[in-house]
py3Dmol code that shows the C-alpha trace and the ligand (Angstrom):
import py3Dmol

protein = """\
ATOM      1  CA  UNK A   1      -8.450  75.152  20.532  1.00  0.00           C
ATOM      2  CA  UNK A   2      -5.679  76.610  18.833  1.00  0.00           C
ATOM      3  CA  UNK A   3      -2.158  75.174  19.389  1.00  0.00           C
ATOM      4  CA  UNK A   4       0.689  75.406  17.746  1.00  0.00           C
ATOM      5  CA  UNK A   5       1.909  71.781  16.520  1.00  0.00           C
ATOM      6  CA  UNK A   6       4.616  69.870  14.364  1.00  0.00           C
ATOM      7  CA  UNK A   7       3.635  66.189  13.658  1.00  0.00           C
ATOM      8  CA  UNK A   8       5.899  63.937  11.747  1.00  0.00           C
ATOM      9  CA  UNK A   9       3.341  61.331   9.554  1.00  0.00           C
ATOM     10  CA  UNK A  10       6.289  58.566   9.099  1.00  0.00           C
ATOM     11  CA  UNK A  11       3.897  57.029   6.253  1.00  0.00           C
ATOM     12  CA  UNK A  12       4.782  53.083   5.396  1.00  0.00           C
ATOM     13  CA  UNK A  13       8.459  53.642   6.417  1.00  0.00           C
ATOM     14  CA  UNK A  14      10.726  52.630   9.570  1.00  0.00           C
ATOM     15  CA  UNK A  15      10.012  48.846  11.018  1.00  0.00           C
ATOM     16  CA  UNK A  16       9.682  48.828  14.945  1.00  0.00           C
ATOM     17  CA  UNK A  17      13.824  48.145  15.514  1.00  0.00           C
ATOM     18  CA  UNK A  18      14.299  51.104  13.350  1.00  0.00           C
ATOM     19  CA  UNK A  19      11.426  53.288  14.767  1.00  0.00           C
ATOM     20  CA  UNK A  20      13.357  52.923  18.373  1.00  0.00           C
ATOM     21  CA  UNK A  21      16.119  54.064  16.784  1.00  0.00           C
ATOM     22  CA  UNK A  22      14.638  56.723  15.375  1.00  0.00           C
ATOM     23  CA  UNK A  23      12.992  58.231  18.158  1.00  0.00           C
ATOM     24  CA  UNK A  24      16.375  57.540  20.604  1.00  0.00           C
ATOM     25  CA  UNK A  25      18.473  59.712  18.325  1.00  0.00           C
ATOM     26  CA  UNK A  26      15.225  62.408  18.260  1.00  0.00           C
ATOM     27  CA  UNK A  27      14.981  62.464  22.394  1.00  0.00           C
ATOM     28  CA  UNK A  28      18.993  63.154  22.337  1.00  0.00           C
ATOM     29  CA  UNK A  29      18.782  66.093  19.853  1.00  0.00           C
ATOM     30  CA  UNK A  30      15.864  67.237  21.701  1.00  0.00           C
ATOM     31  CA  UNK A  31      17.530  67.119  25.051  1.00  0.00           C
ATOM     32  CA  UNK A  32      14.473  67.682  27.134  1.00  0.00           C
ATOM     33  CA  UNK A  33      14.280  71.201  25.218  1.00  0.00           C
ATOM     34  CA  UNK A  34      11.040  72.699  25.529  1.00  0.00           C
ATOM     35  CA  UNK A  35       9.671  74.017  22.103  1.00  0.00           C
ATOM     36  CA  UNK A  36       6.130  76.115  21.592  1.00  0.00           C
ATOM     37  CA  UNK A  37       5.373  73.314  19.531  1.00  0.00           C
ATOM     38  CA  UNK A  38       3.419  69.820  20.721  1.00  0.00           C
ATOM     39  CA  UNK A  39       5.422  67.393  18.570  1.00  0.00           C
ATOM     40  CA  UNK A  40       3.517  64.423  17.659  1.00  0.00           C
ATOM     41  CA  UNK A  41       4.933  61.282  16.126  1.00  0.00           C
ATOM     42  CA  UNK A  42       2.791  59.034  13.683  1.00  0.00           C
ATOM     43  CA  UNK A  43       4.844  56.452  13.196  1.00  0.00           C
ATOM     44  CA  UNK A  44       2.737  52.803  11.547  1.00  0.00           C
ATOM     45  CA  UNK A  45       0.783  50.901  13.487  1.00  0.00           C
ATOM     46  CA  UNK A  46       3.313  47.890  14.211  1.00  0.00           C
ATOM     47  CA  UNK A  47       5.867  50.445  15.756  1.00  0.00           C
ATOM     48  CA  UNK A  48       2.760  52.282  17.745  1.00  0.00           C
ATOM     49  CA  UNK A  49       3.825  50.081  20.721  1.00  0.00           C
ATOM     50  CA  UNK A  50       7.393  50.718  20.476  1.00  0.00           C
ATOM     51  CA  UNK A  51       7.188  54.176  20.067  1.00  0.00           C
ATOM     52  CA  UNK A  52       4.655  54.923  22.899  1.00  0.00           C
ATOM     53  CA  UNK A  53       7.397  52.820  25.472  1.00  0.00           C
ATOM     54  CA  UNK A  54      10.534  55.330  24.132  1.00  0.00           C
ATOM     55  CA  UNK A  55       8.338  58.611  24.232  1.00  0.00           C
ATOM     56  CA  UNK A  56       7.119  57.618  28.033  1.00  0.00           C
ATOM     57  CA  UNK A  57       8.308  60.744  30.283  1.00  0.00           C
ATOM     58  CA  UNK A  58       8.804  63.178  27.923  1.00  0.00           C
ATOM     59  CA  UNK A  59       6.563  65.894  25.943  1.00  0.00           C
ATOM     60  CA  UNK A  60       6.494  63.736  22.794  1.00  0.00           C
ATOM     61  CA  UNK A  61       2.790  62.733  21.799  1.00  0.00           C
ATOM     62  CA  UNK A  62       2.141  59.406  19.736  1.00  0.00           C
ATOM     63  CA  UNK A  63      -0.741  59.833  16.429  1.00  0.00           C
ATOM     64  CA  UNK A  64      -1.548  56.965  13.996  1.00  0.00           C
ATOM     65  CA  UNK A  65      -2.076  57.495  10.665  1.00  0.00           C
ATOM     66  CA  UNK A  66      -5.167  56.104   9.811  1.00  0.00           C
ATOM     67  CA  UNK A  67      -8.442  54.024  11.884  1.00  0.00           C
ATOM     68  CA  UNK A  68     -11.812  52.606  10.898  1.00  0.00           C
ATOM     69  CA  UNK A  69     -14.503  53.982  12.464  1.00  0.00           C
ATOM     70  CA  UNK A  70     -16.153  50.705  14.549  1.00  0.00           C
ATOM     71  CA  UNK A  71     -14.718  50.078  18.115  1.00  0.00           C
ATOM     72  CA  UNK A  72     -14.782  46.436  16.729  1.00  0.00           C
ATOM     73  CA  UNK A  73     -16.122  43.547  15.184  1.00  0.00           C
ATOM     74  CA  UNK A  74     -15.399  41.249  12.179  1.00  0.00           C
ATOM     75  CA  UNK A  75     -13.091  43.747   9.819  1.00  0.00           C
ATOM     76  CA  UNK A  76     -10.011  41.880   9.296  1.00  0.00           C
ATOM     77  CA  UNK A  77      -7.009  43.915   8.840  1.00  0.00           C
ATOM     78  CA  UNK A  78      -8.499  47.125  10.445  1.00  0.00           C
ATOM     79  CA  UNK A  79      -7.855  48.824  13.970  1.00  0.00           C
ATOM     80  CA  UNK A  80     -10.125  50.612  16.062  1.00  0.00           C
ATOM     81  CA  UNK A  81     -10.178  54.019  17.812  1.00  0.00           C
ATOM     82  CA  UNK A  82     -10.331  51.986  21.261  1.00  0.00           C
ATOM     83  CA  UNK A  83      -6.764  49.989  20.732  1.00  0.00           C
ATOM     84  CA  UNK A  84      -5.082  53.343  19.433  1.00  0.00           C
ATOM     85  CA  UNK A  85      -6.553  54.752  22.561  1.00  0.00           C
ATOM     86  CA  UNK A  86      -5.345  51.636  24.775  1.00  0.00           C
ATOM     87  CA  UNK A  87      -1.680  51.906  22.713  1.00  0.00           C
ATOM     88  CA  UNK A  88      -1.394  55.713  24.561  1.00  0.00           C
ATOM     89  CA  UNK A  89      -2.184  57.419  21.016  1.00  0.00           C
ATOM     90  CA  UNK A  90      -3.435  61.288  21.536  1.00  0.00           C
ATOM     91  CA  UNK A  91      -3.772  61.924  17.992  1.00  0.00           C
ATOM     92  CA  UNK A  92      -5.124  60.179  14.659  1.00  0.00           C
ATOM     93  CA  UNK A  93      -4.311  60.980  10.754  1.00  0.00           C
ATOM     94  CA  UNK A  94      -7.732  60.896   9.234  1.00  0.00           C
ATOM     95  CA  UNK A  95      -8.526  61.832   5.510  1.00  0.00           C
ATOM     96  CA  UNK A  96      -4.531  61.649   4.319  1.00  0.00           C
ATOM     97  CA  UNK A  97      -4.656  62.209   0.315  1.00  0.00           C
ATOM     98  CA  UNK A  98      -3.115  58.999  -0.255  1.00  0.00           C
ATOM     99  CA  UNK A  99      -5.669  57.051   1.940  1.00  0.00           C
ATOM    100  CA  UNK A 100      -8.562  59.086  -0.223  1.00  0.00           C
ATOM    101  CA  UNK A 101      -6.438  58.002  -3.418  1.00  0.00           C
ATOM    102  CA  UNK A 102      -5.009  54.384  -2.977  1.00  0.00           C
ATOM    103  CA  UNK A 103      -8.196  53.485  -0.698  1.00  0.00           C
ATOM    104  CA  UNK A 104     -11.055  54.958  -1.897  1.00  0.00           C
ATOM    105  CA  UNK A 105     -12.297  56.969   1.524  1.00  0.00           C
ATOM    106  CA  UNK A 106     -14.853  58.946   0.457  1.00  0.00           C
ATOM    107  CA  UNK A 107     -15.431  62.172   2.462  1.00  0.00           C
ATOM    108  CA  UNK A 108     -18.158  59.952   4.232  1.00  0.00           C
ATOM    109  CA  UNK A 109     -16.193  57.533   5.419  1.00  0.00           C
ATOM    110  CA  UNK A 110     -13.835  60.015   6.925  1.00  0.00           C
ATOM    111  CA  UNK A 111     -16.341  62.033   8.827  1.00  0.00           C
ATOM    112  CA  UNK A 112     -17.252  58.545  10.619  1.00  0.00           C
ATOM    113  CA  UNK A 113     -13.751  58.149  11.252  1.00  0.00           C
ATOM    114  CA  UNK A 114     -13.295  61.657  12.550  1.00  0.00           C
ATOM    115  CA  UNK A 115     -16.839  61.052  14.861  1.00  0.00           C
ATOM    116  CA  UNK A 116     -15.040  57.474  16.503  1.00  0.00           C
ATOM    117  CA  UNK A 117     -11.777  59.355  17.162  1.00  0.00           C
ATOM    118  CA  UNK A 118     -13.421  62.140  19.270  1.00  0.00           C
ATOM    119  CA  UNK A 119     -15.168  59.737  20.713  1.00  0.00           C
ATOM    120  CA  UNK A 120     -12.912  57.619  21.847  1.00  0.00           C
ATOM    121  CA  UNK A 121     -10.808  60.790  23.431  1.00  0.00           C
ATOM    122  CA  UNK A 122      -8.665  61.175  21.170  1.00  0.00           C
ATOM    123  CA  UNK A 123      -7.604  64.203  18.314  1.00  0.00           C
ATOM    124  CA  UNK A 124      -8.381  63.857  14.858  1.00  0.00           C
ATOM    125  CA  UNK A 125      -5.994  65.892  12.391  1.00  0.00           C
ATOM    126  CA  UNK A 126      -8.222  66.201   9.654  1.00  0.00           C
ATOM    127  CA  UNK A 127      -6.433  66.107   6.044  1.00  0.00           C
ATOM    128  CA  UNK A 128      -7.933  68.374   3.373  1.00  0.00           C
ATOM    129  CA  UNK A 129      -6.068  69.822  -0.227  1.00  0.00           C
ATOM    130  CA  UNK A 130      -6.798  69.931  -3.496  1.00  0.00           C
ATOM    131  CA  UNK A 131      -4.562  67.914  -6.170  1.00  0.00           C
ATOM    132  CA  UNK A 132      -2.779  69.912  -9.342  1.00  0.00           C
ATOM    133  CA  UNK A 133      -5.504  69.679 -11.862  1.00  0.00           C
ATOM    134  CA  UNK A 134      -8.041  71.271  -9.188  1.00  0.00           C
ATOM    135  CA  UNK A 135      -5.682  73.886  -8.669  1.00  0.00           C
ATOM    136  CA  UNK A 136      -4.956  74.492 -12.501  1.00  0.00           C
ATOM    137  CA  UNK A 137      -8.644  75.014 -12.850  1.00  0.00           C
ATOM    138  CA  UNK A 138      -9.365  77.375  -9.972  1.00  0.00           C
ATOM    139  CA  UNK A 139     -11.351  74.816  -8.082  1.00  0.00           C
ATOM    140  CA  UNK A 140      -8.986  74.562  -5.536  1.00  0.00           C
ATOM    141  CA  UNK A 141     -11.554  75.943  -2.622  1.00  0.00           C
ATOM    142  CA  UNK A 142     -14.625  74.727  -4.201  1.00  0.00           C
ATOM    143  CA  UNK A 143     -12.680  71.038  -3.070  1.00  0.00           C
ATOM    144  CA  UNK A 144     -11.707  72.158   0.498  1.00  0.00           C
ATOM    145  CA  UNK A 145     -15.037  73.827   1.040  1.00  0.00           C
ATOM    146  CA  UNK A 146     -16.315  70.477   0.189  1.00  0.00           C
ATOM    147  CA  UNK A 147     -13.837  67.976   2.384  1.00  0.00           C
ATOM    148  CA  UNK A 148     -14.424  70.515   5.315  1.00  0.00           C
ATOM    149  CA  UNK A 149     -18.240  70.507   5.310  1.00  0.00           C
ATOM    150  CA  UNK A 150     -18.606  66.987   4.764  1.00  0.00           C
ATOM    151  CA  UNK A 151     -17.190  66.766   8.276  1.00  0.00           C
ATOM    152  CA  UNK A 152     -17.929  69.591   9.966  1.00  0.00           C
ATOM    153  CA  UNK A 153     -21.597  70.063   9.092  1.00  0.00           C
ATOM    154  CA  UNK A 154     -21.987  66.578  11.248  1.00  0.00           C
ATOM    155  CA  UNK A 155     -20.176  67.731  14.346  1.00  0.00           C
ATOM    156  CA  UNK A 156     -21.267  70.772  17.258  1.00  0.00           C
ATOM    157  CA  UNK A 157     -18.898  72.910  18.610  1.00  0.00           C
ATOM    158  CA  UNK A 158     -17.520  70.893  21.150  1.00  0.00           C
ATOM    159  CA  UNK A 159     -16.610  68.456  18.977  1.00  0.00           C
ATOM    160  CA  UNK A 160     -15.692  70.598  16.593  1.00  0.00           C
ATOM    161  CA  UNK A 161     -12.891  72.482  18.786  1.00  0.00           C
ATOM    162  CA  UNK A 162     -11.371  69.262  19.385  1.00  0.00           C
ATOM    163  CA  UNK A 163     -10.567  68.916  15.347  1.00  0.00           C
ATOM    164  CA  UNK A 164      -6.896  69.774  14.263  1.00  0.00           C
ATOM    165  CA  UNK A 165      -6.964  70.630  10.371  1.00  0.00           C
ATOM    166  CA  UNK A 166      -4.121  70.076   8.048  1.00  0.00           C
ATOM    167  CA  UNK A 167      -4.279  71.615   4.541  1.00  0.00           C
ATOM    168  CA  UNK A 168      -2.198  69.678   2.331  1.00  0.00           C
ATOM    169  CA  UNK A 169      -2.485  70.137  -1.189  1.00  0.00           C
ATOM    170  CA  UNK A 170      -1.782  67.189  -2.738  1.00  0.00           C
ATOM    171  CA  UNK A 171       0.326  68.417  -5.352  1.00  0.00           C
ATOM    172  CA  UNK A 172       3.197  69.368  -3.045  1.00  0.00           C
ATOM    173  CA  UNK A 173       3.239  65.997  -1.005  1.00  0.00           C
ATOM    174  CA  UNK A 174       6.078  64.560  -1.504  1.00  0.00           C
ATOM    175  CA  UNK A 175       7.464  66.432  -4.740  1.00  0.00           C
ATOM    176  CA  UNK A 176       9.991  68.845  -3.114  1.00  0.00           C
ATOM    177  CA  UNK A 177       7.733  71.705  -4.667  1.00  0.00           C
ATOM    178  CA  UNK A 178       5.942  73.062  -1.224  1.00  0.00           C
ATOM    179  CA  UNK A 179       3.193  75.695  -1.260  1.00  0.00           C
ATOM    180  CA  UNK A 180       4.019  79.295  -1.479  1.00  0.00           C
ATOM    181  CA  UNK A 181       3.674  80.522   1.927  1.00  0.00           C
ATOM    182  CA  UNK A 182       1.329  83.110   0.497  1.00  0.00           C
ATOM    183  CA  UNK A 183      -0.730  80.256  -0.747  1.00  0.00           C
ATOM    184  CA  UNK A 184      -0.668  78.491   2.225  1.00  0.00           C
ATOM    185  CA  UNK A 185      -1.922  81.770   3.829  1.00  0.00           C
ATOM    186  CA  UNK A 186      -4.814  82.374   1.244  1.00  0.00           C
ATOM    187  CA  UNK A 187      -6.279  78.773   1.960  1.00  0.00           C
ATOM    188  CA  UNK A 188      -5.423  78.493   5.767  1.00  0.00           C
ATOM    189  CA  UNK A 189      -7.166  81.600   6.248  1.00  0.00           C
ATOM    190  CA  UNK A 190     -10.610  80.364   3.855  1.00  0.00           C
ATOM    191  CA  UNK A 191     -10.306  77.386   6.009  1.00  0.00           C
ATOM    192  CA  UNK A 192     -10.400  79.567   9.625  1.00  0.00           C
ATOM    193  CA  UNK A 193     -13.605  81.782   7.738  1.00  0.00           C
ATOM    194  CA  UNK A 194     -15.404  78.137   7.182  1.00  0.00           C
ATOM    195  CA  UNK A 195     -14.533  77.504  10.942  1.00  0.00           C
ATOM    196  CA  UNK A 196     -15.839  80.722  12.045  1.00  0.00           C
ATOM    197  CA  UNK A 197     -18.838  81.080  10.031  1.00  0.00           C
ATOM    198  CA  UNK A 198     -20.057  77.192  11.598  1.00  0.00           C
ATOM    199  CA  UNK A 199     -18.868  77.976  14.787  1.00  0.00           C
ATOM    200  CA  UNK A 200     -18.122  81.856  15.606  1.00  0.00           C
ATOM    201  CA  UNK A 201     -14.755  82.019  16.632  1.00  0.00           C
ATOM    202  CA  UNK A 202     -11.543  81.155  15.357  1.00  0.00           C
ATOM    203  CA  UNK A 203      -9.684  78.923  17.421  1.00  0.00           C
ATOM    204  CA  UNK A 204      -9.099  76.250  15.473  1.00  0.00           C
ATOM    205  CA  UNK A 205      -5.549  74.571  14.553  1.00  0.00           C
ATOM    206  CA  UNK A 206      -4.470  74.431  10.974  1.00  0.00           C
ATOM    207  CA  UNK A 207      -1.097  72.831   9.995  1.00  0.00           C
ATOM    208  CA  UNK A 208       0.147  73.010   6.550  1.00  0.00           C
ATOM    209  CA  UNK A 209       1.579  69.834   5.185  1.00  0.00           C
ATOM    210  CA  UNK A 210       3.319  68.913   1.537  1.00  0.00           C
ATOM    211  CA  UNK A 211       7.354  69.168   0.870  1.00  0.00           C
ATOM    212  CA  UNK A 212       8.246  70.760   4.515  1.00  0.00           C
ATOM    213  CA  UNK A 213      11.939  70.927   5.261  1.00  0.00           C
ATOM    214  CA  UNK A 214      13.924  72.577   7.247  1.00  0.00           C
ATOM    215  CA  UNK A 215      14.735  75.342   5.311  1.00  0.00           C
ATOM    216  CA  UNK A 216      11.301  76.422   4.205  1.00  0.00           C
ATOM    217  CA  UNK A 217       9.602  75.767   8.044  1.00  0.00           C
ATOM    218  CA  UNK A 218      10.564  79.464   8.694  1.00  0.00           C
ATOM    219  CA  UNK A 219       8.475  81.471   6.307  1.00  0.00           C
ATOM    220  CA  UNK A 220       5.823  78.346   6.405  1.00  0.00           C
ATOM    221  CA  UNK A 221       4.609  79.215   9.917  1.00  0.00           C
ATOM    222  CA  UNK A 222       5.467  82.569   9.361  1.00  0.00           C
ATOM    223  CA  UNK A 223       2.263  83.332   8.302  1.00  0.00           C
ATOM    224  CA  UNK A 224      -0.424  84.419  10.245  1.00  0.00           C
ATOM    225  CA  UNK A 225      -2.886  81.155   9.582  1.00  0.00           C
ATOM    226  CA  UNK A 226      -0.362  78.718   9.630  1.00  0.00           C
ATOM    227  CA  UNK A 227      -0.208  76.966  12.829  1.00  0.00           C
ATOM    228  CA  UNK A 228       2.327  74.181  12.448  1.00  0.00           C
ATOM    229  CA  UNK A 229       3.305  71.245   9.685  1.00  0.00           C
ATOM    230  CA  UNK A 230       2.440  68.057   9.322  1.00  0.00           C
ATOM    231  CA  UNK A 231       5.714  66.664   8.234  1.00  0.00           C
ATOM    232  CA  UNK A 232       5.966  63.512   5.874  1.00  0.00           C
ATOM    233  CA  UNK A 233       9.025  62.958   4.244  1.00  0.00           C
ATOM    234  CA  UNK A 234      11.607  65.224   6.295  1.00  0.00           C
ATOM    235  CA  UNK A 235      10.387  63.576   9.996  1.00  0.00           C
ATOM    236  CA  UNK A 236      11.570  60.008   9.299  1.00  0.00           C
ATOM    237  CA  UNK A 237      15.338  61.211   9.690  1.00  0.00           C
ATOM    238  CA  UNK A 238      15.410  62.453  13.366  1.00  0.00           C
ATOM    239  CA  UNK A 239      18.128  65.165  12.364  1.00  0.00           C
ATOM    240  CA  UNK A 240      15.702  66.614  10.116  1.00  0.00           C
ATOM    241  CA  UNK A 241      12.869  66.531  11.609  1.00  0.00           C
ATOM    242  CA  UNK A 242      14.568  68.320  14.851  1.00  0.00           C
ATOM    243  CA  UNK A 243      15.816  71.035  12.875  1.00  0.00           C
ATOM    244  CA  UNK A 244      12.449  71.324  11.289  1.00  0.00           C
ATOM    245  CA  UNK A 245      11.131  71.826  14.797  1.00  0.00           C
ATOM    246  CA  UNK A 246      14.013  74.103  15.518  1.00  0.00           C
ATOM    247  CA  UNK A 247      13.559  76.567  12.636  1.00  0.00           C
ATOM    248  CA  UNK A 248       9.559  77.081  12.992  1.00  0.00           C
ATOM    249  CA  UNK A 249       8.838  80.714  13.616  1.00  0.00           C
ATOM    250  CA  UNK A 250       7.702  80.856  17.335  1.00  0.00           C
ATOM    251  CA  UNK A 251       6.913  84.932  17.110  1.00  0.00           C
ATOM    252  CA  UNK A 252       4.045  86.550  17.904  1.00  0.00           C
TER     253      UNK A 252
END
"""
ligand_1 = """\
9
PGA
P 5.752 65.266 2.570
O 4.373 64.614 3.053
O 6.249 66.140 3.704
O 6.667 64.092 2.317
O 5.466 66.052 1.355
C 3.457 65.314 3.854
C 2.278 64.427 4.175
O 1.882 63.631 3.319
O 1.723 64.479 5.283
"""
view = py3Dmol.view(width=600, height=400)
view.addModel(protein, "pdb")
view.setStyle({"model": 0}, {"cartoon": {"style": "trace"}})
view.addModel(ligand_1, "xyz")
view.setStyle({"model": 1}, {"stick": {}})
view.zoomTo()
view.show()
């Protein structure tokens, strides 16, 4: 389906004490406003609890960042789709750059992951972007082609309607450099033709991720194929992340 949504990945930042902080100071500058956007918070799995009790009674969804793929069993040091599920999560990272980096998931491994998230109930956002020297040498969609089928040629269409996608190219995370929005554009919309060729429509969300702030939001979901952010660096400050939220185009 598509929706139009703003998630804030919090990455390996904020302990629980300041999490609740965080999200206090977000519910008071959102005031029980009602945006166009679902907001979704991703904060790290030891302020998951936390989070879930402070967003209780209001439109604010929970996501973790990252899951293994087995409901459970003997693999120390990992959680399962069921407890994110049992913790009140709606929504689950899969795929981020840095977990393919730092942790080796192969594009295997994350089409498992994205499998136990659906079925477990819950929505996978789906990370996929090419890093600077597959840009430099035009392979840019040659590499998304290949992170989206890896998934998608495993999953029918009603699992595949489920899937959020976020494009993030990896060479705007985190530098301050975001995508042109006319980049953004060129690769959201390859990404909804790959959607629509599998599946024959084109309801599918796609957020654009990498350097989003609140001044470049605007002419970010501007574009026609943009359908909201996935926000790292600018959502752990809750004045930030609000006036990302408030400056994303809602026309049309
Ligand atoms: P950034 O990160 O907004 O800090 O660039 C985005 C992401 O990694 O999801």
């Amino acid at each position: 389906m598509r929706k139009r949504i703003i998630a804030g990945n919090w990455k390996m930042h904020l302990n629980h004490f300041e999490a609740v902080q965080t999200v206090r100071r977000f519910k008071n500058l959102m005031n029980e406003e009602v945006f166009q956007y679902e907001i979704v918070l991703c904060p790290s799995f030891t302020s998951l609890y936390v989070v879930s009790e402070e967003i209780k009674n209001t439109s604010i969804k929970l996501g973790a960042q990252n899951v293994f793929y087995e409901p459970e069993g003997a693999f120390t040091g990992e959680v399962s789709p069921l407890m994110l599920k049992a913790l009140g999560c709606e929504y689950v990272i899969v795929g981020h750059s840095e977990r393919r980096k730092y942790f080796w998931e192969s594009d295997e491994m994350i089409a498992k992951k994205v499998i136990a998230v659906l079925d477990a109930g819950m929505t996978p956002i789906l990370c996929v972007g090419e890093n600077l020297e597959e840009r430099q040498k035009g392979m840019e969609k040659d590499v998304v082609r290949r992170q989206f089928t890896a998934v998608f040629e495993g999953l029918d269409k009603e699992k595949a309607d489920k899937v959020v996608i976020a494009y993030e190219p990896v060479w705007a995370i985190g530098t301050g450099v975001n995508a042109t929005p006319e980049q953004a554009q060129e690769m959201h919309s390859f990404i909804r033709e790959l959607f629509t060729r599998k599946y024959g429509h084109t309801e599918v969300s796609i957020l654009y991720g990498g350097s989003v702030k609140p001044d470049n939001i605007y002419s970010l979901t501007s574009m026609p194929d943009v359908d909201g952010a996935l926000v790292g660096g600018a959502s752990i400050k809750a004045e930030s992340f609000y006036e990302i939220i408030k400056n994303a185009y809602i026309g049309g």
